[in-house]
Steps between C-alpha positions, in 0.01 A plus 500: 500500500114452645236489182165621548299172760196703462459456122199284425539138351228402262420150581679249329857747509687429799782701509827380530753765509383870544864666378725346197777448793274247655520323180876512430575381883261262408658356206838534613476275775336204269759557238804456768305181646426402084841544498618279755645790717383378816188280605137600560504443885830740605296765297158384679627481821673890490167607336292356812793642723458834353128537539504342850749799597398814295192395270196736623160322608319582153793378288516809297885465488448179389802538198686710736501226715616289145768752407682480884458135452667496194806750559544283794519166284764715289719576783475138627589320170790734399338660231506854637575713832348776679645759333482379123130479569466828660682643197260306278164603712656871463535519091149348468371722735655769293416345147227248547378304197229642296159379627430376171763243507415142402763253496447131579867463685564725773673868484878524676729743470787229521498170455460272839840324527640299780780623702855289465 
């Protein structure tokens, strides 16, 4: 899931996410907190736990980092478990979006719903 950190930035373009997944992850997790799903700190707080436990010294797994936080927010607040997500990490593994794909709300395969 690692873009290419050697690519040159022309001044004036920081780069923000090197691979459409960053995006998506991205989006996702300020359109559950948009929502009302959950409040910014629980997410901030796994995000900082996260790259205090596994997040390598030159933060290239940055949105790694963002996607464990995340799944982990899902588990927590009912909205998912392990294996639902493993299922859904598997069939976009296997048919990932098109690279092309611009959407301003972000790409699921199901609907988030909370667990009864």
């Amino acid at each position: 899931m690692a873009g290419d950190h050697n690519a040159p930035v022309r001044p004036g373009e920081e780069r923000t996410f090197d691979e459409p997944w960053q995006a998506r992850i991205f989006a996702m997790v300020n359109a559950m907190h948009g929502a009302g799903h959950y409040d910014w700190r629980a997410f901030q707080e796994l995000l900082i736990d996260e790259i205090a436990s596994h997040g390598s010294a030159d933060g290239h797994d940055y949105y790694e980092r963002w996607l464990a936080a995340a799944e982990r927010l899902i588990i927590a607040r009912g909205f998912g478990d392990r294996k639902e997500l493993a299922i859904i990490r598997q069939h976009l593994e296997n048919h990932p979006p098109p690279r092309t794909t611009s959407t301003a709300a972000p790409l699921a395969v199901e609907p988030a719903r909370r667990r009864q």
